[in-house]
C-alpha positions in Angstrom: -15.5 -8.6 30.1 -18.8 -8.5 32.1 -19.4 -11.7 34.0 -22.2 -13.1 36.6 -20.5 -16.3 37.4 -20.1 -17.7 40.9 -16.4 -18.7 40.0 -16.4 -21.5 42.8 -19.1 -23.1 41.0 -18.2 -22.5 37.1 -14.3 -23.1 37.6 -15.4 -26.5 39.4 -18.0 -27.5 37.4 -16.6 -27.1 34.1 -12.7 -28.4 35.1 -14.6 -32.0 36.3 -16.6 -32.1 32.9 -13.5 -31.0 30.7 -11.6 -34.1 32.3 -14.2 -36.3 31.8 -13.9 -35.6 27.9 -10.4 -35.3 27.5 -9.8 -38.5 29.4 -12.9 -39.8 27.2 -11.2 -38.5 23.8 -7.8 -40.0 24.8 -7.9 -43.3 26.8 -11.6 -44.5 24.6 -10.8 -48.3 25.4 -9.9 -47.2 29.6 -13.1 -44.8 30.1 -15.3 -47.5 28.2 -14.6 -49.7 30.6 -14.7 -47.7 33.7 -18.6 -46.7 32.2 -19.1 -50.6 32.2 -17.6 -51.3 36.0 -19.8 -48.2 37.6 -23.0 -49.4 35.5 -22.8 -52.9 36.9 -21.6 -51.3 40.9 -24.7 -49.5 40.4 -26.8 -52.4 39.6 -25.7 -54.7 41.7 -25.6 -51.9 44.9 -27.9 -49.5 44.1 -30.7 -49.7 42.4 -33.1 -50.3 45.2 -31.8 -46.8 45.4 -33.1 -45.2 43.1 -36.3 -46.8 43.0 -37.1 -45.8 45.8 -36.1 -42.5 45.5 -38.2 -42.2 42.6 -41.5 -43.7 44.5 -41.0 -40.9 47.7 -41.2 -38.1 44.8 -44.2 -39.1 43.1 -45.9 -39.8 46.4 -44.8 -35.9 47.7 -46.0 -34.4 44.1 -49.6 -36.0 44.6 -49.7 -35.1 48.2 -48.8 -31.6 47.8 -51.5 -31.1 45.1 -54.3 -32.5 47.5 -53.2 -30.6 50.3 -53.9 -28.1 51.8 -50.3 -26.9 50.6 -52.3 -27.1 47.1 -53.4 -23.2 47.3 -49.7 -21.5 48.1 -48.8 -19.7 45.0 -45.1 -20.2 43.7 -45.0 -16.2 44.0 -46.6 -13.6 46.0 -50.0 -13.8 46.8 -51.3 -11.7 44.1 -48.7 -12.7 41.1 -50.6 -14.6 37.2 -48.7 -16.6 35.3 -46.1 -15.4 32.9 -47.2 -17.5 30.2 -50.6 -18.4 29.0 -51.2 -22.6 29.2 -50.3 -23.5 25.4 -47.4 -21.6 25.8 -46.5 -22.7 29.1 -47.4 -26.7 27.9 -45.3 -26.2 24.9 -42.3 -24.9 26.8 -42.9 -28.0 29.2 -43.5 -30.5 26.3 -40.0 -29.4 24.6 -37.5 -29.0 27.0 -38.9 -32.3 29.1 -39.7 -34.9 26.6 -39.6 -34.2 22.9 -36.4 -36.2 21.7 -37.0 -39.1 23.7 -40.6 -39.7 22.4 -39.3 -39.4 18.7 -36.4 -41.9 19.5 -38.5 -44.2 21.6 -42.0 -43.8 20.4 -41.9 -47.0 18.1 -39.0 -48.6 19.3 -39.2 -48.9 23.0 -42.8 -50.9 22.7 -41.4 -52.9 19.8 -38.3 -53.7 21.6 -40.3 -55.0 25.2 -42.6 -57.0 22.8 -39.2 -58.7 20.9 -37.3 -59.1 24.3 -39.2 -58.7 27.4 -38.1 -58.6 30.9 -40.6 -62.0 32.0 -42.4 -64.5 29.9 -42.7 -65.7 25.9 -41.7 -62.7 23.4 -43.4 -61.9 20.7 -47.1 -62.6 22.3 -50.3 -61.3 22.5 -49.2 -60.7 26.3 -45.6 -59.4 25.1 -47.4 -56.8 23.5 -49.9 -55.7 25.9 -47.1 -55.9 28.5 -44.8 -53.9 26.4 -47.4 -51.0 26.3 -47.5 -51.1 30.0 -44.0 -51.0 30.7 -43.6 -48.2 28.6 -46.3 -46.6 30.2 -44.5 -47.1 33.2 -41.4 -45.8 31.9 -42.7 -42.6 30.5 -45.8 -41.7 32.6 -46.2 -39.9 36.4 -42.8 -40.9 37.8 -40.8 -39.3 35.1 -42.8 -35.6 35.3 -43.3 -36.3 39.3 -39.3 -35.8 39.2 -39.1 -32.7 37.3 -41.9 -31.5 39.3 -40.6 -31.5 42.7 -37.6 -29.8 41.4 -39.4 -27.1 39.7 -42.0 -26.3 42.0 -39.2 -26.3 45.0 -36.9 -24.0 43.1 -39.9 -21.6 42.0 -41.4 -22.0 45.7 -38.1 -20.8 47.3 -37.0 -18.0 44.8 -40.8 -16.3 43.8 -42.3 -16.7 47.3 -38.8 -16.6 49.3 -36.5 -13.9 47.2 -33.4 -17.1 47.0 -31.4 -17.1 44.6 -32.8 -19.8 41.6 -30.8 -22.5 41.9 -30.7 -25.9 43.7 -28.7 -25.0 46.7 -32.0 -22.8 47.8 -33.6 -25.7 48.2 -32.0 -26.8 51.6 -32.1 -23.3 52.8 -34.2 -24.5 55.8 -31.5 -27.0 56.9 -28.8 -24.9 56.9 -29.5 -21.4 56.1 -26.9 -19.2 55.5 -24.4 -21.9 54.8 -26.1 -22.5 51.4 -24.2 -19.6 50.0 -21.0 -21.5 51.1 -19.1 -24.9 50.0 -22.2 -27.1 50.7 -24.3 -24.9 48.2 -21.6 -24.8 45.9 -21.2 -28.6 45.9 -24.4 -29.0 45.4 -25.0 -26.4 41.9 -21.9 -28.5 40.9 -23.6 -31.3 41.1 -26.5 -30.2 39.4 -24.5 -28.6 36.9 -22.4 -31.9 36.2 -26.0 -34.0 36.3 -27.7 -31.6 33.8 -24.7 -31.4 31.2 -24.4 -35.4 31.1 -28.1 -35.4 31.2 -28.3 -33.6 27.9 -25.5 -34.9 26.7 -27.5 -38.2 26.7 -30.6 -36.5 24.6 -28.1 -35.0 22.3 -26.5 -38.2 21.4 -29.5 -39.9 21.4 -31.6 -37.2 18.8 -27.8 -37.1 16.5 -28.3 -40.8 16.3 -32.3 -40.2 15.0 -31.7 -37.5 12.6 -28.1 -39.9 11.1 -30.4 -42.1 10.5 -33.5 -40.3 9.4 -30.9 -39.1 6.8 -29.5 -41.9 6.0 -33.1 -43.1 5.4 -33.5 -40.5 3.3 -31.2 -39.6 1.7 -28.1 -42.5 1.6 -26.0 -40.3 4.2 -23.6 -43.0 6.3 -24.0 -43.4 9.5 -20.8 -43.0 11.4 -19.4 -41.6 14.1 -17.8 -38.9 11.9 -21.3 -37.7 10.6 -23.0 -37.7 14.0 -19.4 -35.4 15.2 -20.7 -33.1 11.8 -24.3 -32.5 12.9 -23.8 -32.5 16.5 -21.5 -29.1 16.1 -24.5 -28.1 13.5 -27.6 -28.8 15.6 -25.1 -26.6 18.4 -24.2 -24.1 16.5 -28.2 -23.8 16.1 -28.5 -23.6 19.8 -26.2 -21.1 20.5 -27.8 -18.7 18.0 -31.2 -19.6 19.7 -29.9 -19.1 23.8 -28.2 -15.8 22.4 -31.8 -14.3 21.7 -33.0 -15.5 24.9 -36.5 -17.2 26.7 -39.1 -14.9 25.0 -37.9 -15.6 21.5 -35.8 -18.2 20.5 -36.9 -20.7 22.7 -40.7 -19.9 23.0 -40.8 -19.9 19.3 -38.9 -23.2 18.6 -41.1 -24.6 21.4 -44.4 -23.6 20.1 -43.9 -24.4 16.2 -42.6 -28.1 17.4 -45.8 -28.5 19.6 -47.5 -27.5 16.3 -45.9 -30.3 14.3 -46.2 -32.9 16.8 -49.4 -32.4 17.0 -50.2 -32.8 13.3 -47.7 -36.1 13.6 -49.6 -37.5 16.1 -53.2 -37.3 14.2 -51.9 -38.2 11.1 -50.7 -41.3 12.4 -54.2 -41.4 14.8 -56.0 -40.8 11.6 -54.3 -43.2 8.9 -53.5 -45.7 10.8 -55.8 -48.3 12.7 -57.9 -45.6 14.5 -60.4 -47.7 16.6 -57.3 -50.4 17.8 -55.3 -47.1 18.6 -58.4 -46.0 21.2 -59.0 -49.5 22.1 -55.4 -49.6 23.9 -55.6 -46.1 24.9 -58.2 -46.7 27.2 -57.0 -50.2 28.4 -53.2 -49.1 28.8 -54.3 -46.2 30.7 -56.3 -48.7 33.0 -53.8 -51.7 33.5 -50.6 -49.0 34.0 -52.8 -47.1 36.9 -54.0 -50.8 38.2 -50.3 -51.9 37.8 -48.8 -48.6 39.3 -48.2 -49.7 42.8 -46.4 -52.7 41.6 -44.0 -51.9 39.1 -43.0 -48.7 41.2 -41.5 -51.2 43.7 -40.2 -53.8 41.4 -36.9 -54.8 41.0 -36.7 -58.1 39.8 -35.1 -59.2 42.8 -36.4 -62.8 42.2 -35.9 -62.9 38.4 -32.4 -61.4 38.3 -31.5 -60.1 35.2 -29.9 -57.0 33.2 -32.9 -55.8 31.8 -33.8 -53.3 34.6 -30.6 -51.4 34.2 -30.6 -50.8 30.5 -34.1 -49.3 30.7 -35.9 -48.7 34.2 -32.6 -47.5 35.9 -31.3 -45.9 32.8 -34.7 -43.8 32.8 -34.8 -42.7 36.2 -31.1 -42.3 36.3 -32.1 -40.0 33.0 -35.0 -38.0 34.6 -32.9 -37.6 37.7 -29.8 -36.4 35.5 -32.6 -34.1 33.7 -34.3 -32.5 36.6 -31.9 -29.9 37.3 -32.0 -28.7 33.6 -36.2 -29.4 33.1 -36.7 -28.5 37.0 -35.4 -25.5 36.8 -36.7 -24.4 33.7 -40.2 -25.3 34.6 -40.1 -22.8 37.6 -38.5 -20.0 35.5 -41.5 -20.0 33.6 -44.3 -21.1 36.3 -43.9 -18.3 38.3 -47.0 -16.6 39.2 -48.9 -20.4 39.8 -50.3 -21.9 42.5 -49.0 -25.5 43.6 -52.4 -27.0 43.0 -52.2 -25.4 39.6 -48.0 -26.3 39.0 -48.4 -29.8 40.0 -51.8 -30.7 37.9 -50.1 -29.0 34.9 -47.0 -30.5 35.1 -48.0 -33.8 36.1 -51.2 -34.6 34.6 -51.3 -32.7 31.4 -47.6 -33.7 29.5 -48.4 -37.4 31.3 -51.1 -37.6 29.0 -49.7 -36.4 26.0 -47.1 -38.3 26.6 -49.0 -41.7 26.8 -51.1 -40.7 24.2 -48.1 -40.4 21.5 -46.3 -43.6 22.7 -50.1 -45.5 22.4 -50.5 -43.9 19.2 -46.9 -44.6 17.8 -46.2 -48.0 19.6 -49.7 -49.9 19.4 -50.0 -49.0 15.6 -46.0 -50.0 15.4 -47.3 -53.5 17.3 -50.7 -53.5 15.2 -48.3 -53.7 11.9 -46.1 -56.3 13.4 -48.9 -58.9 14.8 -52.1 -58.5 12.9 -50.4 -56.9 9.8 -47.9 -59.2 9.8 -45.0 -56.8 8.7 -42.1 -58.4 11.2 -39.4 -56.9 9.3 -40.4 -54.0 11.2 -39.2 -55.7 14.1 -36.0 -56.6 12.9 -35.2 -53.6 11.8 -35.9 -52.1 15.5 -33.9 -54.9 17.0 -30.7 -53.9 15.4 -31.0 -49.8 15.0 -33.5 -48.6 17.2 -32.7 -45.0 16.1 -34.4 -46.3 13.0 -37.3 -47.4 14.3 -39.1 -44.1 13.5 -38.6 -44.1 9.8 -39.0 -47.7 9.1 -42.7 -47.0 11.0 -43.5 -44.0 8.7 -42.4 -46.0 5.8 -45.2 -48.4 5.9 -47.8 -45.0 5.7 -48.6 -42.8 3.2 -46.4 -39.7 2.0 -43.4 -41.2 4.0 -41.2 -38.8 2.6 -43.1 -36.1 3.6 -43.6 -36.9 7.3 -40.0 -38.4 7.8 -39.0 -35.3 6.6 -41.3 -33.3 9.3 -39.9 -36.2 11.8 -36.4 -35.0 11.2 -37.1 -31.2 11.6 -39.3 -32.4 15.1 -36.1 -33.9 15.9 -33.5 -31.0 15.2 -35.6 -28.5 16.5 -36.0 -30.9 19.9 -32.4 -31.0 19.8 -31.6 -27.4 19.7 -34.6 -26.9 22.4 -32.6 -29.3 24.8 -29.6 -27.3 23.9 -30.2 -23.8 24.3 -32.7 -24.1 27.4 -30.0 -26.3 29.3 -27.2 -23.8 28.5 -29.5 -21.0 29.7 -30.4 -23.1 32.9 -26.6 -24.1 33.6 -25.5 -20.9 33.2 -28.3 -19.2 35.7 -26.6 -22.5 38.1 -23.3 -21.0 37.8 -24.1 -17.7 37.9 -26.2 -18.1 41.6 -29.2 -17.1 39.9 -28.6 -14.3 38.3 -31.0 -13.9 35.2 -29.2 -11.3 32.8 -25.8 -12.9 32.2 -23.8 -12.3 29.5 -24.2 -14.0 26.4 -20.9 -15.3 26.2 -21.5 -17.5 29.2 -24.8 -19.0 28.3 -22.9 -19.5 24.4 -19.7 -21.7 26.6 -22.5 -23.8 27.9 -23.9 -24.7 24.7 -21.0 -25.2 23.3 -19.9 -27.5 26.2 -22.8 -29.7 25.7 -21.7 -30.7 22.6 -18.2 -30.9 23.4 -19.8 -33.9 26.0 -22.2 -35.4 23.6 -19.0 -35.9 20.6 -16.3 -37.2 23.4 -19.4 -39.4 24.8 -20.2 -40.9 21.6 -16.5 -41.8 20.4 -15.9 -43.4 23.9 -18.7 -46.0 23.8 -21.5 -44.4 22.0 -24.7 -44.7 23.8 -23.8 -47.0 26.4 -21.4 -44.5 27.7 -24.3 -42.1 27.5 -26.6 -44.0 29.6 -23.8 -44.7 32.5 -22.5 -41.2 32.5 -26.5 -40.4 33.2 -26.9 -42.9 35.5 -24.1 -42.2 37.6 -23.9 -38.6 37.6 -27.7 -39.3 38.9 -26.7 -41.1 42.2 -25.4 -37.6 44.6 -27.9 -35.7 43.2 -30.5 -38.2 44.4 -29.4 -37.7 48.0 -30.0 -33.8 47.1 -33.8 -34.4 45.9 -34.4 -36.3 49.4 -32.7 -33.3 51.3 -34.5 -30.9 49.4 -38.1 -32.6 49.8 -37.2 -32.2 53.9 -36.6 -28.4 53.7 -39.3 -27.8 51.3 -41.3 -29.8 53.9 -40.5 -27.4 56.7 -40.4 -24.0 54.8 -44.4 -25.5 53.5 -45.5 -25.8 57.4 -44.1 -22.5 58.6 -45.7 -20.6 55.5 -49.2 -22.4 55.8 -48.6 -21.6 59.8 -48.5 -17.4 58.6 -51.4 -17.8 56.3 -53.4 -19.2 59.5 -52.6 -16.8 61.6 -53.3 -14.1 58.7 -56.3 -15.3 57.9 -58.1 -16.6 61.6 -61.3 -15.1 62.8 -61.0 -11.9 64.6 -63.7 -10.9 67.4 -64.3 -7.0 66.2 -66.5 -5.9 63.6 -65.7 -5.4 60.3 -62.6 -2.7 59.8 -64.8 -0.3 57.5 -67.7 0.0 59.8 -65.8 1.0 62.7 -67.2 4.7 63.8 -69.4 5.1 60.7 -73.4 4.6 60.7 -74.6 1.7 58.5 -75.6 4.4 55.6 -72.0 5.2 54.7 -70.9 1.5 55.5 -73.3 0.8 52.1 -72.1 3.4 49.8 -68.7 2.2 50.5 -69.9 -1.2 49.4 -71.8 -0.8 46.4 -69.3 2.7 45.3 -68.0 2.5 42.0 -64.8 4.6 43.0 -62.7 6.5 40.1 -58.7 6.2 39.8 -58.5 10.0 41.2 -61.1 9.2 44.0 -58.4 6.3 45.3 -55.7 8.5 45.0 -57.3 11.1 47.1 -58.0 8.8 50.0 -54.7 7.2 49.9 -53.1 10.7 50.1 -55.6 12.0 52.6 -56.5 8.5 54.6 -54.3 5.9 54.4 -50.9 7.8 54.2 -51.8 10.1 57.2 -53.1 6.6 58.9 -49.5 5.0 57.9 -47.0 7.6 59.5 -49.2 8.0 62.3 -48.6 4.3 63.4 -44.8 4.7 61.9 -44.2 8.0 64.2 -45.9 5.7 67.6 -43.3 3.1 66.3 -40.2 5.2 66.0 -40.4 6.3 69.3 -40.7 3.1 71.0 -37.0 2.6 69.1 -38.1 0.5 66.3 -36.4 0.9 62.9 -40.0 2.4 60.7 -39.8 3.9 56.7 -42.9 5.3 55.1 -42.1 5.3 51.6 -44.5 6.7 48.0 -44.0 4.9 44.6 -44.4 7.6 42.1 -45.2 4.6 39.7 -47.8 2.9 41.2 -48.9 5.3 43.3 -49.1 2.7 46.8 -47.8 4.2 49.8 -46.3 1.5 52.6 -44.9 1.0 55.4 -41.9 -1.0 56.5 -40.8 -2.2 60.1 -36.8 -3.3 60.2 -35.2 -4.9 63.4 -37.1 -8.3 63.8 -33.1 -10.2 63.7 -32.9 -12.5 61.3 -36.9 -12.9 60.5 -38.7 -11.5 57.9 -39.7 -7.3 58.2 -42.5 -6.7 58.7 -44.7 -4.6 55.2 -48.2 -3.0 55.0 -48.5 -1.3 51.9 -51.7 0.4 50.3 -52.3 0.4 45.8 -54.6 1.7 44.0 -55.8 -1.5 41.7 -58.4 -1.2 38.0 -61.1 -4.0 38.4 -63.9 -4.3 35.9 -67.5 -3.2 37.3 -70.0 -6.3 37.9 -72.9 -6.4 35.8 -75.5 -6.8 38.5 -78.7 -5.7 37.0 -79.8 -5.6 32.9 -79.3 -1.4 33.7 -75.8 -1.0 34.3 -73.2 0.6 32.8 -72.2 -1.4 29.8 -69.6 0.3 28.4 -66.0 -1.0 28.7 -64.7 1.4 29.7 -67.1 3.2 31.8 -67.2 -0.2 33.6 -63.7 0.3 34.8 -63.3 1.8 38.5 -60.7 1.6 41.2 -60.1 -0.4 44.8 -57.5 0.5 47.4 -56.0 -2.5 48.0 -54.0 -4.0 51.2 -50.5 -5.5 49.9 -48.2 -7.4 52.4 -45.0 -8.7 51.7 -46.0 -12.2 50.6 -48.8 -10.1 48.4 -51.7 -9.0 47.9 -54.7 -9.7 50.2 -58.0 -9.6 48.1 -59.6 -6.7 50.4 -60.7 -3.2 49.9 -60.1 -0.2 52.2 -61.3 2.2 50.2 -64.1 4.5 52.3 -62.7 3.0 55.7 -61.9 5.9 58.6 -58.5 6.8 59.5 -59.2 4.8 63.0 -60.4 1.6 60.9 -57.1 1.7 58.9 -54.6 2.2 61.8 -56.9 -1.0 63.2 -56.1 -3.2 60.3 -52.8 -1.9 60.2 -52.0 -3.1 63.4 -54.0 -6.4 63.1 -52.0 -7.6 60.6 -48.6 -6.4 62.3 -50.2 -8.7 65.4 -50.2 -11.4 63.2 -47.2 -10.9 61.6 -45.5 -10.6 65.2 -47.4 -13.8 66.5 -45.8 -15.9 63.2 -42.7 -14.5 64.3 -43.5 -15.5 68.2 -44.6 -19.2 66.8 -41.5 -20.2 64.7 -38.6 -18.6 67.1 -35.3 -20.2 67.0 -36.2 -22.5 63.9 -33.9 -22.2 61.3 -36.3 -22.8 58.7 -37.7 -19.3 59.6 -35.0 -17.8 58.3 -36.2 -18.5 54.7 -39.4 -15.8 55.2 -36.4 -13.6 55.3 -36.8 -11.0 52.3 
């Protein structure tokens, strides 16, 4: 049987999580109460922790974005985007978010009004309080976290050639030793914090859609029913990671984005619409005037539980989750610059986000204290996985849209499914992107396995400790792997200085060539047959000239031709253990400016040709189409100069090492 698995990391990996459930399934009363003496450890030892864990991330995220780190593309120079935005946002939306916004889109709000952490409930302040705590909850910290994990993993393995997993991440700490125990132990943590991760969205969307059923349609909820239609809503996973990213998962995400956002504005449109933009706007401004402060807040004078069922159980969850989310998010951001990553990821979900839980929670809140409807309440206090369809119930057509509420839900569910099983299995498999189906199908299943023996051990509360605990090591990892992403940052921002300083002789083209032909070169309109001609007859000749003056000063020199793309390049070996040196020439299609109201307008007359420089970290944006044989060896051997200066500047750092390949 075929098989990419790094058997260190699977045979590890899934042995811990096995024991976990079979000790779970066997010794319920024993494993419930380990779950409760680790939950209150972790309280009572670390939760300053993971606060401030969670601050040091969102702080790096916004300072990478304003930069100048901001313009480094999570690729080489010249790569797009796989994946237009909507696409790309509706990915992000599904796999990061959508089952806890459907669980806790009426009831967390409702349940900080009924209980809050400070002060009188069930106030005008309890209310706006409980909008800005959920704010807080669901807003920049949460996407900051599966930021930094996404744009480190996509950073290392587009720009860098690692493998995609975590253990690339501290590549400029260690170096090689990341293909040894210490990056084994640290995919198995990310495998272990991913699976209990999901596990935690899966029990919490069975627990929804029991009750949305039961709502509906008198089903009981039970243990035994949630067992039922978490082996279902798998089963519906594994056929969706079988067909892979491009279908499966990229359709499910996309027709969910489609019904959320229809949820959204019929609840925008029927219920009170002004109130709903009223809060909007003032949540948005008391959680960004607030943001500083309940970042750092503990309760440290005001002791109480309350900050480890909900602030710690949420970053414990995104934690748990960035692995699975991270990691996803750079397998389809390739091609983006960090500026671009960080704004999309941050900035775009955060407002959705806060947009559905103002929309959802203040009209929730509207019902309860202008409406007067506290039944609503009590129903949330005692099932919040109900608090969805008691909301709908008190709008028109509730059949229909608790019906579209349930679908959102299964459909999240099998999105969380299949995407984690295809991101563990790329964990355990070092990266490797065509696995076998069977592998990705064990994962799945796995999940579920976790989310039934999770549920009969203590339900939910179970959940949230497995997530918060299996959060704690992995924290340490995030920290580690901000530091290398730190260094390998500096060193390439370092290369693109040196590539791109002023140099003191004329411009490349116009060496040996009067000003006439320097101006044809400029405003010619070249054919694809007039590139390939001067890459066969200039640059190539130009190429092995400077290979052959290599060679015999002893250096290790190829010239190679791609039949495909027609780019001839050359390649210098033998710099140790830093990065070879590439200078490669392709003939690129560009669309003709329209400069004056008489040019060409024709489509396809307006297509012509450039011969374009390509270096190893890309493309450079430059044209050497026209230049003279002298003017190419020139540039040829500026840019190895440069190259051999970055080389000069970061000797003997290990973090060099990651330019390698």
């Amino acid at each position: 049987m075929r098989t990419t698995l790094n058997p260190p990391v699977f045979f590890t990996s899934a042995i811990f999580i096995l024991l976990i459930v079979v000790l779970t399934i066997i010794a319920p009363e024993a494993s419930g109460n380990l779950f409760s003496a680790t939950q209150s450890w972790i309280l009572g030892h670390a939760s300053w922790f993971y606060i401030l864990v969670v601050a040091i991330i969102l702080l790096t995220v916004i300072f990478l974005a304003l930069s100048r780190y901001g313009d480094i593309k999570l690729g080489p120079d010249h790569s797009q985007p796989d994946y237009r935005d909507v696409t790309w946002f509706a990915m992000l939306f599904s796999a990061g978010m959508g089952i806890g916004l459907m669980f806790f889109g009426v009831a967390e709000p409702v349940m900080h009004f009924v209980s809050p952490p400070v002060g009188d409930a069930e106030t005008v302040a309890a209310a706006r309080e409980a909008m800005n705590i959920t704010f807080f909850h669901w807003g920049l910290h949460a996407w900051s976290i599966y930021a930094i994990v996404g744009l480190t993993l996509a950073f290392f393995s587009y720009r860098h050639g690692l493998p995609l997993t975590l253990r690339s991440a501290l590549y400029p700490l260690i170096g090689e030793r990341i293909y040894g125990p210490i990056g084994h132990a640290v995919d198995i943590f990310a495998i272990i914090g991913t699976v209990f991760g999901i596990a935690t969205s899966l029990g919490l969307g069975v627990a929804q859609i029991n009750s949305g059923l039961h709502h509906l349609f008198g089903l009981p909820v039970s243990i035994p029913t949630q067992v039922v239609l978490i082996v279902i809503a798998t089963s519906l996973a594994t056929i969706s990671v079988a067909s892979g990213l491009d279908r499966g998962i990229r359709i499910l995400s996309e027709t969910n984005l489609g019904l959320a956002v229809m949820l959204l504005l019929f609840v925008l449109v029927l219920g009170p619409t002004v109130f709903i933009l009223q809060t909007f706007v003032q949540n948005t401004g008391g959680y960004i005037s607030d943001l500083v402060n309940k970042t750092f807040n503990l309760y440290a004078y005001q002791p109480n539980d309350w900050i480890g069922g909900w602030t710690l159980f949420y970053w414990g969850w995104w934690i748990a989750w960035s692995p699975f989310v991270g990691l996803f998010i750079a397998r389809i951001s390739r091609g983006r610059s960090i500026r671009e990553f960080v704004r999309g990821v941050l900035l775009v979900p955060t407002g959705f986000t806060l947009m559905w839980m103002t929309v959802f929670g203040d009209t929730a809140l509207h019902m309860i204290v202008v409406d007067g409807l506290t039944d609503l309440a009590q129903v949330v206090a005692q099932d919040s996985s109900l608090a969805l369809f008691a909301f709908l119930e008190q709008l028109p057509l509730a059949s229909v849209t608790s019906s579209v509420a349930i679908a959102m839900v299964v459909v999240f569910f099998v999105t969380s499914a299949d995407s984690g099983a295809l991101v563990v299995d790329l964990l355990a498999s070092s990266g490797a992107e065509n696995s076998p189906v069977w592998q990705r199908i064990f994962w799945s299943s796995l999940m579920g396995v976790v989310a039934i023996a999770l549920l009969l051990a203590d339900g939910l509360t179970a959940l949230q400790t497995a997530t918060i605990a299996s959060a704690l090591p992995f924290s340490v990892i995030l920290l580690l792997a901000i530091w290398g992403l730190f260094k390998a940052l500096k060193l390439d921002a370092t290369k693109r200085r040196i590539r791109y300083q002023t140099v003191t002789r004329a411009q490349p083209g116009s060496i040996g060539q009067p000003w006439q032909r320097r101006l044809r070169n400029i405003v010619l309109m070249p054919k694809h047959e007039h590139v390939l001609r001067f890459i066969q007859e200039v640059a190539l000749p130009s190429i092995r000239l400077v290979a052959e003056e290599l060679k015999g000063q002893g250096y290790d020199v190829e010239v190679t031709e791609d039949g495909e793309t027609n780019a001839v390049n050359l390649e210098v070996r033998h710099h140790g253990q830093y990065m070879d040196f590439s200078y490669a020439v392709r003939p690129l299609e560009q669309e003709r400016p329209v400069l004056t109201p008489d040019d060409v307008r024709d489509k396809d007359e307006r297509r012509y040709f450039r011969a374009e420089v390509f270096l190893r970290e890309g493309g450079q944006d430059y044209d050497i189409m026209g230049w003279s044989n002298e003017a190419v060896i020139s540039d040829i051997l500026d840019q190895y100069e440069r190259h051999r200066q970055y080389l000069h500047m970061v000797h003997a750092s290990p973090a060099a090492e990651v330019q390698e390949g």
